[in-house]
N, C-alpha and C positions, 0 to 999 in steps of 0.2 A: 429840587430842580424839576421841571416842567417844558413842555415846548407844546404851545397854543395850534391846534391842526389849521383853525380858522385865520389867526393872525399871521402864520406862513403864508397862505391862500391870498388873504388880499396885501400882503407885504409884496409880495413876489407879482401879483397882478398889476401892483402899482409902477413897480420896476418897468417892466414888460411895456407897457404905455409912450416910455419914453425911447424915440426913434432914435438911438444911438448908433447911428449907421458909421463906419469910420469910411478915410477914403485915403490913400495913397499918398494925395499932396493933402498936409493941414491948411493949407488956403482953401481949398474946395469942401472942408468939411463944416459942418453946423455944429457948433460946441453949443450951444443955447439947451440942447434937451441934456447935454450931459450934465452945464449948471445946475440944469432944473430938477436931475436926480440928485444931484448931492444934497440939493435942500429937503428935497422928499424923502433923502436917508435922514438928514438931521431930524424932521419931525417925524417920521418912524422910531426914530432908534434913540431916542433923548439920553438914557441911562449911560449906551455908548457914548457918545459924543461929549458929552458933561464929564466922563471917565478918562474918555483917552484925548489924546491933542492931532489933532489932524492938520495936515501942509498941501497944499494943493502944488503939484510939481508939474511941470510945464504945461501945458494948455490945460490939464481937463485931469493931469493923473492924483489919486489920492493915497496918503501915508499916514496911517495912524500908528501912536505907538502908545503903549500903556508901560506905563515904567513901574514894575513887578517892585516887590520885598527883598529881592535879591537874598531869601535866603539859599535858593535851590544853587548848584552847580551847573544847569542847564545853564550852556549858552543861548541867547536868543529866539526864540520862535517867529517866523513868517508865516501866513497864510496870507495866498492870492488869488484870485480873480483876472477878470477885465469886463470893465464897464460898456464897450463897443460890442457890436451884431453885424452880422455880414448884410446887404442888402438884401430887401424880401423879398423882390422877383415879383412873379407875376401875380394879382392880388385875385386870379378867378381860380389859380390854384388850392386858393387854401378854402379850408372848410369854414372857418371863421378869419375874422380879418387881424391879418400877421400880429396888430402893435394896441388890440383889443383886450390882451388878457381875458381873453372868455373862459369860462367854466363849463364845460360840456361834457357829457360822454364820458363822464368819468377822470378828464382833465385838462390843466391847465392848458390854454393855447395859446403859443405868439412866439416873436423872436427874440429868443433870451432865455427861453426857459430851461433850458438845457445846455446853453453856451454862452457867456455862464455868469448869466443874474442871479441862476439860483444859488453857484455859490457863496457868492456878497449876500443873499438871505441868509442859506446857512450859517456862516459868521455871525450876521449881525443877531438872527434870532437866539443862536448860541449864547455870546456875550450877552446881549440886553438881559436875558433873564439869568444867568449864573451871575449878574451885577446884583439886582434886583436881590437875589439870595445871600449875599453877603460874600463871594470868592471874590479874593486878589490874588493874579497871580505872583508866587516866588522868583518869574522870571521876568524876561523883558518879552513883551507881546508887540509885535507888529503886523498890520495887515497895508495890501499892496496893491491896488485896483488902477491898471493903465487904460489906455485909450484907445491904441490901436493894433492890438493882437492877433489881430484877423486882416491883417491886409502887412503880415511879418516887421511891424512898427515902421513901416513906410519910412519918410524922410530924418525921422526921430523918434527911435523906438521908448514910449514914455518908459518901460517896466527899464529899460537901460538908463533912464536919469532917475528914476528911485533908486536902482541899486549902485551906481555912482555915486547918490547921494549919501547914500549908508556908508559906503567905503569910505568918499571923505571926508564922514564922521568918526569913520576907525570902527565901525560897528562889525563886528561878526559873528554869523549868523551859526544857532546849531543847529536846525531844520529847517526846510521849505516844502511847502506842501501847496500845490498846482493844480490845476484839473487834470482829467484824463486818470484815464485805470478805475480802479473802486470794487466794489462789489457788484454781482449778479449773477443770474442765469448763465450757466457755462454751454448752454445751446448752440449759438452761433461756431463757436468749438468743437462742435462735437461731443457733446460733456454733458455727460447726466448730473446735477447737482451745480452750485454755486462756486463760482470761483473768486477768491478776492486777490487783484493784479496792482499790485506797487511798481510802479515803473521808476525803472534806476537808470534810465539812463532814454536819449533820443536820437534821432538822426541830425544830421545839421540842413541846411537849406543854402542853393545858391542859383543863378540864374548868370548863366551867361551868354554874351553873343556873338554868333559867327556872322562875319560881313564881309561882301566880294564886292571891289567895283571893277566899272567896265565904264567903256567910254558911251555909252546909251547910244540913242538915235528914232531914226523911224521904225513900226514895226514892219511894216512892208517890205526892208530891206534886213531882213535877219540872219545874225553872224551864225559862222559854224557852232559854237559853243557862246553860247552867250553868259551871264553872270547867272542867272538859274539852274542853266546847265551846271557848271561848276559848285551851284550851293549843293545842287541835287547830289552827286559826286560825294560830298564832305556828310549830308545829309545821312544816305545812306552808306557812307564806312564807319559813321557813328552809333547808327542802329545794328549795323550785322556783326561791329567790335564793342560790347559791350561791358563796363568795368569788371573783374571777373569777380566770380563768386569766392568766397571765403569764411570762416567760420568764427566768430568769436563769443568772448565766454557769456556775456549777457544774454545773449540770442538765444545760447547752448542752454544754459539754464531753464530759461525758460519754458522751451521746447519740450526739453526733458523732464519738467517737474511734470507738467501735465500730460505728455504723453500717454503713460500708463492708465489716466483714465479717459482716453479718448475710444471710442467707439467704431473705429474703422481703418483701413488698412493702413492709413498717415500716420497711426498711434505706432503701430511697430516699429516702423522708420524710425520714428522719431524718438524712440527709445534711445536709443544709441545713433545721435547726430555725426558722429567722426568713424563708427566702424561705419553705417548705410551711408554712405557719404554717395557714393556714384548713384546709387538706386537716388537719392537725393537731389540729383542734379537733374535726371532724367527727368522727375516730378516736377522742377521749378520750370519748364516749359508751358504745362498746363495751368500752372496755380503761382499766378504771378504774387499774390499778396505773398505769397511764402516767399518767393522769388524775393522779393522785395527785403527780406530780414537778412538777405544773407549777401548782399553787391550793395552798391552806389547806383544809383534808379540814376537813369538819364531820360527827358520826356522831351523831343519836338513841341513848343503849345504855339509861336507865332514866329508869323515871316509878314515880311513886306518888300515890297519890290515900288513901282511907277505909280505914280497917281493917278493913271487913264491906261486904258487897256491897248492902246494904239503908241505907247511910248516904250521903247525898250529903257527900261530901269540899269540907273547911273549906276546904281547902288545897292544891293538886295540885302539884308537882313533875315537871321531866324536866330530866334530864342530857346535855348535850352534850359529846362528848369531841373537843375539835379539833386538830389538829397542824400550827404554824403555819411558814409557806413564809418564809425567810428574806424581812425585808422587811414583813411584815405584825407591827406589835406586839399584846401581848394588848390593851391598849383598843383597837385597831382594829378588832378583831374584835368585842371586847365592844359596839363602839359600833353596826357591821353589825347584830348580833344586834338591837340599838333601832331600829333603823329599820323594820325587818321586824314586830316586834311587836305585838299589839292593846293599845290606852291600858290598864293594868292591870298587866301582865307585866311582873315583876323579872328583869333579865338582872346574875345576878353571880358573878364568879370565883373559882371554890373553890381550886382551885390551877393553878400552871403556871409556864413556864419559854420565854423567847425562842428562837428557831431561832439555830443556835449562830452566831459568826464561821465565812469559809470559811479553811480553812486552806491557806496556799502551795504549789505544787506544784514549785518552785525549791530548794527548804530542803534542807537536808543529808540530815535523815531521810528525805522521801521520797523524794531520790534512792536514799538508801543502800537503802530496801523494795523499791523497782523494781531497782536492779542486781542485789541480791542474789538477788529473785525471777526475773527471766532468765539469773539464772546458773545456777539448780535445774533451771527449765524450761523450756529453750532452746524460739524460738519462739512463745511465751506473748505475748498481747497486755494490755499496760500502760495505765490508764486512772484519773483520779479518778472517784473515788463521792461519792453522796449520799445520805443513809440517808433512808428515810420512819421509820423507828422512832425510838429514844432508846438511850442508852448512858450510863452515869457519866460517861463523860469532859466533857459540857458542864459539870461542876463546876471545870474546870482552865482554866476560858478565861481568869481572870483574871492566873491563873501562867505560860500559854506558850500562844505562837502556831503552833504546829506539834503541833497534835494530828491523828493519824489510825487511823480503825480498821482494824486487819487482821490477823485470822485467820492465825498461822504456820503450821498445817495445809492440806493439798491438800482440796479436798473435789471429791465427787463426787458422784453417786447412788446410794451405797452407805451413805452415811448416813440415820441416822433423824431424824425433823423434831423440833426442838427446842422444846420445848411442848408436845408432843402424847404420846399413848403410843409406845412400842418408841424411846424417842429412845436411838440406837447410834451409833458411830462403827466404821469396819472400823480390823482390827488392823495392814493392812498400811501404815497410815499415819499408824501413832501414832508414828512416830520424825521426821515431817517438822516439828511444830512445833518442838521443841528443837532438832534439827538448823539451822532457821531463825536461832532464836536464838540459838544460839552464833556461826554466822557477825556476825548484829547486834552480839551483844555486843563481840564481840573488833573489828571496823570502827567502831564507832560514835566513839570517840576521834579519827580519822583519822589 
């Protein structure tokens, strides 16, 4: 078993090319470049394709499965992805042009490469060559690439009708493995040395809106309290009552594993998360992200009110976007949000989705992601996560209890931020995710 440094390079370059931009409503979106990757995967990846049987599930999502020897006891294995990229923004930002796959500077550039075309390479350079070698797996192998992950599966979430589609097949799953977490540089933490982060579990996502009407008019003639006045009111008794803070055990864990080797006054704190609890509270003022592991985030991002500046507005509008702390349901919130409000204001939920289950850190997979990972990078400090974001994978909760995210790639500071312009990955460490997964692939049977 081998993994080609060059054939990663222009595999993932060719990906990268295609403007898989997703959009909110499927009518506004161009599925034409996502066709046009799946056939660029088929003549990429021949060995795949000719091995496993692939279904194209609603517009654009793709499900392959390899049907194993069934000798192992493992229940099924998932690995996923998503085929879609956020839109590139402004094209004088970047240093090379977004959907270029250039080679520069020591790496990869464009949008994809790190969110996450690389991992559909990973995969695919994985299997093509442990095919090429002669391994079949003893289980059942499936991989799961949706459409529109980046825009929280808009009108129809695809990764929700592949794993619908699993379910009413009766298929379930004994792992899922996602993006997000992995291996790296424990810097951004505070942290001398490498840490590898399996995240067992995420926040949930929901967006709701508050709406006041008012009989409008001219503005010239302006009420005491007009419908702004009133949002403003609901606005700010949602900002100064914010869902309270709380502690729970995912969060704890993780805090606490790595604590001890953090390098500054947050490591003792966080030593002991339930005795420093007050000293703890004080801190989540200054350091929202931490802030953030331990409530239900509530964000203002839009309002709208009149169409012309000279019309008092019928109707005003603002959108909250919250992301709910396992433990808090969306009526919970919905119902917070009522209490806080002036008699008048409609609090109601446009969309959203429960903070996932935590997933076991005992389970076969994640032992099999931790050994494998300390066997790459001797010394590496091992730890569950807890995402504040969202990922497809809370569509599989219903099929398997052992989902976790994590990145087969090293990452370090040498990457570009994902979302933003210049998103790169360096080239010297495009062979570590496949490398990853082939050791998974071939252990994962036991």
């Amino acid at each position: 078993m081998s993994i080609d440094r060059e054939s990663c390079i222009r595999h993932l370059q060719g990906m990268v090319r295609f403007p898989t931009v997703s959009s909110p409503d499927p009518d506004a979106m161009n599925f034409e470049p996502f066709h046009a990757l799946h056939q660029y995967l088929e003549q990429s990846y021949p060995l795949v394709h000719k091995t496993m049987t692939r279904e194209i599930i609603g517009y654009a999502g793709l499900l392959y499965h390899w049907k194993g020897t069934g000798r192992s006891k493992q229940l099924p294995l998932l690995l996923m992805a998503h085929q879609d990229v956020v839109p590139e923004g402004d094209h004088t930002l970047w240093k090379y042009p977004p959907f270029s796959g250039e080679v520069a500077e020591g790496k990869l550039w464009g949008r994809g490469t790190t969110d996450s075309k690389n991992n559909i390479m990973a995969h695919m350079e994985a299997l093509e060559d442990l095919i090429a070698s002669g391994f079949c797996p003893d289980y059942d192998l499936y991989l799961a690439y949706g459409y529109n992950e980046e825009i929280m599966g808009g009108k129809g979430p695809a990764a929700k009708l592949i794993a619908d589609t699993l379910q009413q097949r009766g298929v379930r799953l004994g792992c899922v493995i996602d993006e997000c977490g992995g291996c790296g540089s424990g810097a951004s933490q505070k942290i001398d040395g490498d840490i590898c982060e399996i995240i067992v579990a995420e926040k949930g996502y929901a967006d709701y809106l508050l709406s006041y009407t008012h009989k409008g008019g001219h503005s010239s003639v302006p009420p005491k309290e007009g419908a702004f006045y009133q949002m403003a009111k609901a606005i700010t008794a949602i900002e100064e009552h914010q869902m309270p803070y709380r502690i729970t055990d995912a969060v704890k864990a993780k805090l606490e594993t790595l604590a001890p080797h953090r390098k500054d006054a947050l490591g003792k704190l966080l030593c002991d998360v339930s005795g420093n609890w007050p000293q703890l509270l004080e801190e989540f003022e200054n350091n929202p992200a931490l802030a953030a592991m331990f409530h239900t985030t509530t964000a203002i991002t839009m309002a709208q009110g009149s169409a012309q500046a000279n019309i008092l507005p019928e109707k005003v509008t603002v959108t909250i976007n919250t992301r709910p702390l396992e433990g808090d349901s969306l009526e919970d919130i919905r119902q917070h949000f009522l209490s806080l409000v002036p008699e008048g204001v409609e609090v109601t939920l446009v969309k959203g989705n429960e903070a996932t289950p935590v997933s076991p850190t005992d389970s076969w997979g994640y032992r099999l992601l931790q050994s494998i990972s300390e066997e790459m990078y001797p010394g590496i400090i091992a730890t569950p996560g807890y995402l504040l974001g969202g990922t497809d994978s809370r569509y599989y909760c219903n099929i398997c209890e052992n989902i976790y995210r994590f990145g087969s790639f090293y990452h370090n500071s040498d990457y570009g931020p994902a979302h933003s312009a210049n998103e790169c990955m360096p080239v010297d460490q495009i062979t570590s995710g496949p490398l990853f997964f082939q050791k998974f692939l071939t252990r994962y049977g036991g």
